[in-house]
Residue, then its C-alpha position, 0 to 999 in steps of 0.5 A: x512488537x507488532x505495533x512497532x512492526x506495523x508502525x514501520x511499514x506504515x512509515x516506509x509507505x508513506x516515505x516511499x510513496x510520495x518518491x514514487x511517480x505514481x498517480x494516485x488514481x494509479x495507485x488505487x487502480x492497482x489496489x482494486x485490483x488487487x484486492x479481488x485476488x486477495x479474497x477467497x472468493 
């Protein structure tokens, strides 16, 4: 259930991404960012 799961949002990504007028560099610029947060650090 989980791979199903996982596979579909995977999926959604990279169907929605290309739609999005996002840089790339944008894109990982928010991710870096984003990131630090996540960590408990």
């Amino acid at each position: 259930m989980q791979d199903l799961e996982a596979s579909a949002s995977s999926g959604f990504l990279f169907h929605a991404v290309p739609v999005l007028p996002i840089p790339t560099s944008q894109l990982w610029y928010c991710l870096s960012s984003l990131i630090p947060r996540l960590r408990p650090d």
